[in-house]
C-alpha positions as a Python dict, from the first residue, in 0.01 Angstrom:
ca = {
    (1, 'X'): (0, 0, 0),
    (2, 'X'): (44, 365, -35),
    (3, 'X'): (-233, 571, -200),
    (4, 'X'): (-348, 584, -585),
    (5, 'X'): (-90, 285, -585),
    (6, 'X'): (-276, 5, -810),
    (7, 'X'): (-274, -332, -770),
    (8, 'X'): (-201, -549, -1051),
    (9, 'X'): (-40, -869, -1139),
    (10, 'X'): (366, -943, -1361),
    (11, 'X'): (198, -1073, -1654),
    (12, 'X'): (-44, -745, -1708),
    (13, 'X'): (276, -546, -1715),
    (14, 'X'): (509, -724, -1848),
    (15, 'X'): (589, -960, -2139),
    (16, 'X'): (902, -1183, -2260),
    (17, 'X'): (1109, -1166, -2597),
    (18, 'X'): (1018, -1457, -2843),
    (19, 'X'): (1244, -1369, -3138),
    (20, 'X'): (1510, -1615, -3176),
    (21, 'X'): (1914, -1601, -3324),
    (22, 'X'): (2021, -1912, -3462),
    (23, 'X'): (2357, -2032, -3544),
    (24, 'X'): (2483, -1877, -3868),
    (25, 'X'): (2355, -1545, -3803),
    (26, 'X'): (2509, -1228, -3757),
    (27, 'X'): (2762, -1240, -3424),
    (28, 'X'): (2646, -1020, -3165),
    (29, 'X'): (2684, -996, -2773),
    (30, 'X'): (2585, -1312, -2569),
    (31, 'X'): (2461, -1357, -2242),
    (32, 'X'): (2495, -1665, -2059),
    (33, 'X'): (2395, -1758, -1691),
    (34, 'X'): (2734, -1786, -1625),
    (35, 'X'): (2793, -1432, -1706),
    (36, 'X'): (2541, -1301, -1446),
    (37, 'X'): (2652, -1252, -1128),
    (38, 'X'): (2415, -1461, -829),
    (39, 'X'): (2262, -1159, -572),
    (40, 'X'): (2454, -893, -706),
    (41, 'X'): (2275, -776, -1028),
    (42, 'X'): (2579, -718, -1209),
    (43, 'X'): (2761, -858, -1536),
    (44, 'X'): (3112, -1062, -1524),
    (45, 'X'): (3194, -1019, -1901),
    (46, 'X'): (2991, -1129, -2203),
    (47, 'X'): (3104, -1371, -2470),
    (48, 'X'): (3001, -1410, -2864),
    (49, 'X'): (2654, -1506, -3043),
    (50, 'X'): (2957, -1741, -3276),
    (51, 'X'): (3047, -1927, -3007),
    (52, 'X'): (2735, -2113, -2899),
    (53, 'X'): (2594, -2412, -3133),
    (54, 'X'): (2175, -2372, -3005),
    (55, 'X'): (1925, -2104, -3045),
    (56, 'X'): (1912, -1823, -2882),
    (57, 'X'): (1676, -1491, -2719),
    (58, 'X'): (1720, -1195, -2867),
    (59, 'X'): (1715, -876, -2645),
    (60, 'X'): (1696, -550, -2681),
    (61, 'X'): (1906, -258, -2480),
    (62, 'X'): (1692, -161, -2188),
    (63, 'X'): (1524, -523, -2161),
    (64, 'X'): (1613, -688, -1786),
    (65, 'X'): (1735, -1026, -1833),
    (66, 'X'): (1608, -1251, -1571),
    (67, 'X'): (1758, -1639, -1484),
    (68, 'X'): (1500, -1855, -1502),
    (69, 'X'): (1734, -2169, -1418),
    (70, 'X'): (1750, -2223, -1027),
    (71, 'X'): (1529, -1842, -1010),
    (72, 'X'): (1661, -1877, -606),
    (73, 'X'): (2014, -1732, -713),
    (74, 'X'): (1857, -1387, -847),
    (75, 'X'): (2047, -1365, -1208),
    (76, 'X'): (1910, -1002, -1250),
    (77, 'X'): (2069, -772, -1502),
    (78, 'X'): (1919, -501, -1742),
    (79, 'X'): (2187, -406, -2009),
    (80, 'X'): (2251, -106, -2206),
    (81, 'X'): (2316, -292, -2531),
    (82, 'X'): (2136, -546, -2756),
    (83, 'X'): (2289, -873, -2789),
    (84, 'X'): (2139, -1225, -2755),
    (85, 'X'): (2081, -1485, -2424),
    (86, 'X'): (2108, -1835, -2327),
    (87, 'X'): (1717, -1974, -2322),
    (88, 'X'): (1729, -1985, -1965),
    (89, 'X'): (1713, -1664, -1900),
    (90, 'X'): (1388, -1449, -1982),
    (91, 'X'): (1406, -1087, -2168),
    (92, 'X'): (1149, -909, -2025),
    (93, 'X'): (979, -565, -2122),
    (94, 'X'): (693, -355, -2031),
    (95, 'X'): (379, -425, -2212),
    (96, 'X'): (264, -52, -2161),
    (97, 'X'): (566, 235, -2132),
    (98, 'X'): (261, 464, -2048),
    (99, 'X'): (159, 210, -1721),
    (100, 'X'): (464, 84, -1636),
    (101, 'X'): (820, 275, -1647),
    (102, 'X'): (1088, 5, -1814),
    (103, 'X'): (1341, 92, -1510),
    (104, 'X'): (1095, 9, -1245),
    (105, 'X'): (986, -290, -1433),
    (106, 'X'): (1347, -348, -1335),
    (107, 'X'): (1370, -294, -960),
    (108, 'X'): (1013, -497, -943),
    (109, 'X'): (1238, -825, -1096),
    (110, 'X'): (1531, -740, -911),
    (111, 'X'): (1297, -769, -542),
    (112, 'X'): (1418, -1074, -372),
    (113, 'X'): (1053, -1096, -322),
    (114, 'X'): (996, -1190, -722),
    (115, 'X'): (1271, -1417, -720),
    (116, 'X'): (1079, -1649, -460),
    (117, 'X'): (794, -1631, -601),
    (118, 'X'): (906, -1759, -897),
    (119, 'X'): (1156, -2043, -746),
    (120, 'X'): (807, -2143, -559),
    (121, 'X'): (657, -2279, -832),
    (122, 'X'): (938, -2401, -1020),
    (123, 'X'): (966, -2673, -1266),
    (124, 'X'): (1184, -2978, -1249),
    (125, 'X'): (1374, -3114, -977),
    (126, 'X'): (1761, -3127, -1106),
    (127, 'X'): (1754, -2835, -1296),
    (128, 'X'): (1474, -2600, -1173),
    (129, 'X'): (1309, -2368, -1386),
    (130, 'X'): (1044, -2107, -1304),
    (131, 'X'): (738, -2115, -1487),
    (132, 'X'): (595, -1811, -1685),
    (133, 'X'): (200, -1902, -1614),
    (134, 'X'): (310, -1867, -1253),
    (135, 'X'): (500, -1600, -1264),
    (136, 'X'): (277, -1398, -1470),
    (137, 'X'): (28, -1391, -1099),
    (138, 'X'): (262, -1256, -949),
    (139, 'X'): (121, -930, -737),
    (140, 'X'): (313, -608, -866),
    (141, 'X'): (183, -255, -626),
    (142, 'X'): (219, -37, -910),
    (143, 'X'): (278, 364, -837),
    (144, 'X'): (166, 647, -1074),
    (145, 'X'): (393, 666, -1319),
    (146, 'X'): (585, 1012, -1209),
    (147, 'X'): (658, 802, -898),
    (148, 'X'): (794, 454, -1052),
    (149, 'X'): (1036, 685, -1223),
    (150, 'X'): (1120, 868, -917),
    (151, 'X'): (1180, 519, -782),
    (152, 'X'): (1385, 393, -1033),
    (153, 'X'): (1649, 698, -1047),
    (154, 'X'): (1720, 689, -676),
    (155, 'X'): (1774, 283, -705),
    (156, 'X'): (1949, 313, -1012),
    (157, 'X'): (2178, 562, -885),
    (158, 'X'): (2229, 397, -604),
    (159, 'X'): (2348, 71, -909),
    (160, 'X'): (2563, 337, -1058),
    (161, 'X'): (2766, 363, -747),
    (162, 'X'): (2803, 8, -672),
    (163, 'X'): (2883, -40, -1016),
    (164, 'X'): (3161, 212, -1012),
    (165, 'X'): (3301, 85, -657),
    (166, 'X'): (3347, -282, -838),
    (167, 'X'): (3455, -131, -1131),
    (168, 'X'): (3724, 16, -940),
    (169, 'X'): (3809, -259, -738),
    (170, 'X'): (3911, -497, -1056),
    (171, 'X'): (4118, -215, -1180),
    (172, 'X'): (4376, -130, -876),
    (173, 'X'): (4417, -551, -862),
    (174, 'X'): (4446, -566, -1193),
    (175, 'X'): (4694, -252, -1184),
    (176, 'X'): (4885, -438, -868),
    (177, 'X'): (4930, -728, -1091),
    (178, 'X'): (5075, -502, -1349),
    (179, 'X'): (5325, -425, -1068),
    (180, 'X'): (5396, -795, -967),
    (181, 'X'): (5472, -865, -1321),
    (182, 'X'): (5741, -574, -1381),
    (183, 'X'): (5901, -629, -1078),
    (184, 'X'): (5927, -975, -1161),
    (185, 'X'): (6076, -904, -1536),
    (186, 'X'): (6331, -673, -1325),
    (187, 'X'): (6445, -887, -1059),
    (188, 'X'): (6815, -947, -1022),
    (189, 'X'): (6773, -1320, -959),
    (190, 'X'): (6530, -1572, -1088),
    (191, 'X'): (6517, -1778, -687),
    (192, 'X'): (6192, -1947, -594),
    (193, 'X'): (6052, -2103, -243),
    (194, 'X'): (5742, -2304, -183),
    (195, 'X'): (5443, -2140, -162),
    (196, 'X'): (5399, -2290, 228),
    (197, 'X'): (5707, -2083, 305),
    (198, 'X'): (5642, -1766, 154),
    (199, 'X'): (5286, -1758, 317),
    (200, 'X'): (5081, -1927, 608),
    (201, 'X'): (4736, -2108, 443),
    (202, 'X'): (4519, -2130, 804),
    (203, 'X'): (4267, -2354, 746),
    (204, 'X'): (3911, -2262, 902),
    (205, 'X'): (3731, -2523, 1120),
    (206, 'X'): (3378, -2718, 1148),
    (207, 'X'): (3167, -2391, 1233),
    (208, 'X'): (2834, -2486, 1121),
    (209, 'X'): (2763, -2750, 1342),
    (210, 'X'): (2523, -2643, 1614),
    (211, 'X'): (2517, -2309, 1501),
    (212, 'X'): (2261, -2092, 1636),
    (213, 'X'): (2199, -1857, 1346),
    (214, 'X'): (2289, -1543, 1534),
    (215, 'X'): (2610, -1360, 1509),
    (216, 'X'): (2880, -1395, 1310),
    (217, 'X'): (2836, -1524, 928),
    (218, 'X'): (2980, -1822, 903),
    (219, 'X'): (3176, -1805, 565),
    (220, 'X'): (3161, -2136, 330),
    (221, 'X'): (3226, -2160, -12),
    (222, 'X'): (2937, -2102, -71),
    (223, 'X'): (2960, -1746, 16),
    (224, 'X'): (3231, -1664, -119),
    (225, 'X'): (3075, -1773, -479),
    (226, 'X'): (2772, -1617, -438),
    (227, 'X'): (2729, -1420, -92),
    (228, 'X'): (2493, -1395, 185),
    (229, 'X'): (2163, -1588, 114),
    (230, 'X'): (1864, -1720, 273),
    (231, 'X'): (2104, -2064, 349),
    (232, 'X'): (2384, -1862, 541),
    (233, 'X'): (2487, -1965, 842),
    (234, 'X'): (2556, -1726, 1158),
    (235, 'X'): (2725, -1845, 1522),
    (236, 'X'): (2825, -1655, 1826),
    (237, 'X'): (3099, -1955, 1865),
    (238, 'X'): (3426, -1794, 1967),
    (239, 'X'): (3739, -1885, 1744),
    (240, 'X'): (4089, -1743, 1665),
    (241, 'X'): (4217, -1453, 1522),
    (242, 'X'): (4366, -1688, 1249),
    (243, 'X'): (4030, -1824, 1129),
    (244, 'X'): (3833, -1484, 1136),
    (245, 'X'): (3812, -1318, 831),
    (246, 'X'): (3882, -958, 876),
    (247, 'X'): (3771, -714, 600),
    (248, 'X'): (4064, -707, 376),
    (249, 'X'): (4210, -1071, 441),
    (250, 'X'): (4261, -1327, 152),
    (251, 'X'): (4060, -1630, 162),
    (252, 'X'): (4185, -1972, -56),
    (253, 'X'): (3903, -2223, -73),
    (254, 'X'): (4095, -2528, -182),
    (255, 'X'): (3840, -2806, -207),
    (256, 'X'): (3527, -2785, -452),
    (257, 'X'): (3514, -2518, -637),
    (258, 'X'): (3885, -2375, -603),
    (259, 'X'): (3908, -1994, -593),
    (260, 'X'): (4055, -1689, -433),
    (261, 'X'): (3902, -1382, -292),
    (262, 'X'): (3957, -1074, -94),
    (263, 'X'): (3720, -1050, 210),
    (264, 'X'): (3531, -697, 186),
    (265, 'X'): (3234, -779, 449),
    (266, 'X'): (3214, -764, 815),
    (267, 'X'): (3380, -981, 1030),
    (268, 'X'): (3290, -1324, 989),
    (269, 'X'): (3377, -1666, 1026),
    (270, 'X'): (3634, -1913, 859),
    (271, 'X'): (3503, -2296, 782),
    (272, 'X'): (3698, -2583, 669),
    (273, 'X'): (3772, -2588, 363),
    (274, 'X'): (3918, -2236, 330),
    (275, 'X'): (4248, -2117, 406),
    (276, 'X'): (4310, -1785, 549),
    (277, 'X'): (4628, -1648, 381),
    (278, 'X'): (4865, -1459, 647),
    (279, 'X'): (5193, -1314, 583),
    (280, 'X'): (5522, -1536, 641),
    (281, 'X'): (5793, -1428, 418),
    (282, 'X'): (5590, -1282, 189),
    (283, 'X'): (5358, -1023, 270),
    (284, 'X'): (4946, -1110, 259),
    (285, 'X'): (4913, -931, -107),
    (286, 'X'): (5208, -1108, -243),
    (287, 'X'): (5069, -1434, -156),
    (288, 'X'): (4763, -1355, -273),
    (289, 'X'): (4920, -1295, -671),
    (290, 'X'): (5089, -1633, -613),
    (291, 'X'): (4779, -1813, -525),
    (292, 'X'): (4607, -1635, -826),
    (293, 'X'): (4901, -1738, -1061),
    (294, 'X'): (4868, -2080, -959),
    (295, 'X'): (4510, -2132, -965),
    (296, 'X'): (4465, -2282, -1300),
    (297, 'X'): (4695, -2533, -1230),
    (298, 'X'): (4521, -2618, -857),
    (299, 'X'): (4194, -2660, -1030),
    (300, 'X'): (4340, -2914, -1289),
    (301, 'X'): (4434, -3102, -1001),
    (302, 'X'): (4119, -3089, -835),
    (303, 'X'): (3912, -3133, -1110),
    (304, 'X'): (4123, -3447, -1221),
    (305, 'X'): (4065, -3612, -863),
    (306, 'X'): (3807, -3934, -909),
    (307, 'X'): (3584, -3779, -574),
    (308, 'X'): (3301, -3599, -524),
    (309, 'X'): (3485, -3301, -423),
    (310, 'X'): (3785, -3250, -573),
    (311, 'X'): (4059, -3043, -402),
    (312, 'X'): (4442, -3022, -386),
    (313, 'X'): (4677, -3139, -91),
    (314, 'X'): (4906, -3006, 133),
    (315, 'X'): (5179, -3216, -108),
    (316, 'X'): (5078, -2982, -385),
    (317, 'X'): (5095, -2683, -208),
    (318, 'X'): (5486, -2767, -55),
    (319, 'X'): (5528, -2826, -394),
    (320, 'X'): (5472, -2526, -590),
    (321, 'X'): (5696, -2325, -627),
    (322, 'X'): (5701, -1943, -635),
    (323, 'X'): (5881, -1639, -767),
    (324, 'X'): (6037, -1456, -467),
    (325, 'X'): (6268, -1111, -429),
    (326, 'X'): (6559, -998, -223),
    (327, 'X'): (6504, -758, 70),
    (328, 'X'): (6508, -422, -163),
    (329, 'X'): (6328, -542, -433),
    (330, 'X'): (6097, -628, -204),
    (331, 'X'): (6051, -322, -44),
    (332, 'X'): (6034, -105, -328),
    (333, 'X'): (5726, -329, -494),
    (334, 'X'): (5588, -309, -168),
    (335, 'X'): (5555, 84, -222),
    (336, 'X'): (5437, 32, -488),
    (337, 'X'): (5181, -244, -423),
    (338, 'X'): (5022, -156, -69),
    (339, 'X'): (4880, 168, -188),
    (340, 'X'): (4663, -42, -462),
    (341, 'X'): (4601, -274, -178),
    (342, 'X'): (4486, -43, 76),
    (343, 'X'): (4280, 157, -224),
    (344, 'X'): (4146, -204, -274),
    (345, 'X'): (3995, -249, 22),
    (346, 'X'): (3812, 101, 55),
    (347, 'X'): (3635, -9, -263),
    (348, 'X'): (3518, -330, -186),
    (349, 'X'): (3386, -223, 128),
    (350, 'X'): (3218, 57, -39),
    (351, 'X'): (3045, -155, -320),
    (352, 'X'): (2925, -410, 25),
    (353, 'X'): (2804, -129, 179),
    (354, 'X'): (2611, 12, -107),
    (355, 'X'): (2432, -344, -231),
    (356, 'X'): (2341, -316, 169),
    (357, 'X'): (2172, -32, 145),
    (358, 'X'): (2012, -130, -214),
    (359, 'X'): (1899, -434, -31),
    (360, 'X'): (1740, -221, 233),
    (361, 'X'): (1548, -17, -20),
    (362, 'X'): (1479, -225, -304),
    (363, 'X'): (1170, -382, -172),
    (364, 'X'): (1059, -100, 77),
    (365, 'X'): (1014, 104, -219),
    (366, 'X'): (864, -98, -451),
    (367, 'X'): (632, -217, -240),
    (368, 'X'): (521, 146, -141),
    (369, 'X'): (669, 84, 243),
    (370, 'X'): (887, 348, 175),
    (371, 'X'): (882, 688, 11),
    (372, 'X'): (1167, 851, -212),
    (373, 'X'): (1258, 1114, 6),
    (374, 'X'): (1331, 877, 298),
    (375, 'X'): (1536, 678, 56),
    (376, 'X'): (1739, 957, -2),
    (377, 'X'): (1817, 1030, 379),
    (378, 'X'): (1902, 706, 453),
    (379, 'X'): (2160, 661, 72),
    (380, 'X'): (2310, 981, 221),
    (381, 'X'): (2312, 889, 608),
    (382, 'X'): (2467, 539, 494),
    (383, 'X'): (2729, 746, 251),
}
């Protein structure tokens, strides 16, 4: 530990919310564990204090919201608004401003390090919680208080960033959509083909079988829900071109839990149970819309399948049919389309790239390994 740092434990510096909302109170911002994203301390959306039936935490802006079901997926997220949260997720604060600044209180719940300390001791077996007795042991290296601040404006920055490369990402496919949908209002003729013929689905193979946990990431669904974790798998196997996942390719996961993504991280992987979407007679972005249009409707299938794992068959997928255009019409949404695509893929390689190099810092500098200034060299070497 660096100099005049102190040694201390989590439950000298920090304490939880106890007041509660109960139905029939005013309707305010809620915060569910659904609504926290697993690794990535970031927010997918909120919902409304009306439309839960239980009681609730309050929280105030500032506090840093904390998942205490299944602690292992790291459902960080301090928000700049009050609202109220699910019960299974802690609102934490400082118990001292003057000891501890509230934004490194942050960073010190957002280490990895905090989240396995809690999942170590957690409670229950089907539905694991962490345990605030335990927790409150942890061992927190606490800086003067100049240099927690310090701390938490480079790292927060850093958040800033990210957050603005995701933010940015959602918009140009939400703004290619837009496209899609005028085009398709404008078309001269309302013709359809199957979905099978308007793109090829590849589907990845049995890659994590005697892997040897060096090389490429194996990608399951797994990772595609929640990203890189302790659990990932890595091979030096060689396979195709047409079940890697290049950073920019489409990836359908059609069994489980059914989704569609855009592949932003290095080269990796593809293993059963995911299609790789490549162009046909409809280009890569164009199938990815129809997939995305359709996916409701896949899931409904899926989830009405008497298995373990649902999933849809190759019968559903010769059977749906989608919008397509004639050669010019094509071409000119293309124009219009592969710009946002392209602009797409910058972004979400920039927000990977960032939550890399958060990764890298967060618990170097928390832990005193690592001073500011070097932080700073390597955000702008890595930028």
């Amino acid at each position: 530990m660096t100099e005049k740092w102190e040694s201390t434990t989590f439950g000298q510096v920090a304490q939880r919310r106890t007041t509660t909302w109960s139905p029939g109170d005013l309707d305010c911002i809620y915060i569910g564990l659904e609504h926290i994203i697993p690794y990535e301390l970031r927010l997918l959306g909120s919902g409304v204090s009306g439309a839960v039936s239980s009681t609730k935490t309050k929280f105030q802006a500032g506090d840093i919201l904390f998942g205490k079901l299944r602690p292992y997926f790291q459902k960080v997220v301090r928000p700049h608004f009050s609202g109220v949260c699910s019960t299974d997720i802690w609102a934490l604060h400082p118990n001292d401003t003057s000891r501890i600044d509230p934004g490194f209180l942050h960073w010190v719940v957002a280490d990895p390090a905090f989240s396995d300390f809690a999942n170590s001791a957690e409670t229950g077996t089907r539905m694991p919680r962490a345990s605030w007795p335990w927790v409150s042991t942890y061992e927190v290296a606490l800086p003067p208080i100049v240099e927690q601040r310090r701390i938490a404006e480079v790292l927060s920055a850093l958040d800033d960033r990210i957050e603005s490369a995701a933010r940015l990402e959602t918009i140009l496919g939400e703004v290619a959509l837009a496209e899609y949908s005028m085009a398709l209002a404008d078309r001269a003729e309302g013709t359809s083909i199957s979905l099978v013929d308007a793109v090829s689905l590849i589907n990845g193979g049995a890659y994590t079988k005697d892997a040897d946990g060096t090389g490429r990431m194996v990608i399951r669904i797994k990772e595609l829900n929640s990203g890189p974790s302790e659990t990932t798998v890595y091979s030096t196997i060689s396979v195709p071109d047409n079940k890697t996942a290049y950073p920019g390719d489409v990836l359908f996961a059609w069994s489980g839990s059914l989704g569609v993504w855009r592949w932003y991280r290095d080269e990796a992987i593809v293993n059963q149970h995911i299609f790789k979407v490549l162009p046909k007679k409809h280009p890569v972005w164009l199938g990815w819309i129809h997939i995305l249009d359709e996916l409701d409707r896949f899931q409904d299938i899926a989830a009405g399948k008497a298995t373990t794992m649902g999933h849809i068959t190759k019968d559903h997928l010769e059977r749906t049919m989608v919008p397509t255009f004639s050669a010019d019409e094509l071409q000119v949404l293309s124009s219009r389309v592969e710009p946002l695509w392209d602009a797409q893929l910058q972004a979400g390689r920039e927000m990977h790239t960032l939550q890399a190099v958060r990764a890298q810092l967060l618990p170097a500098l928390v832990s005193g390994e690592l001073r500011v200034a070097a932080a700073e060299e390597i955000v702008e070497a890595a930028t």
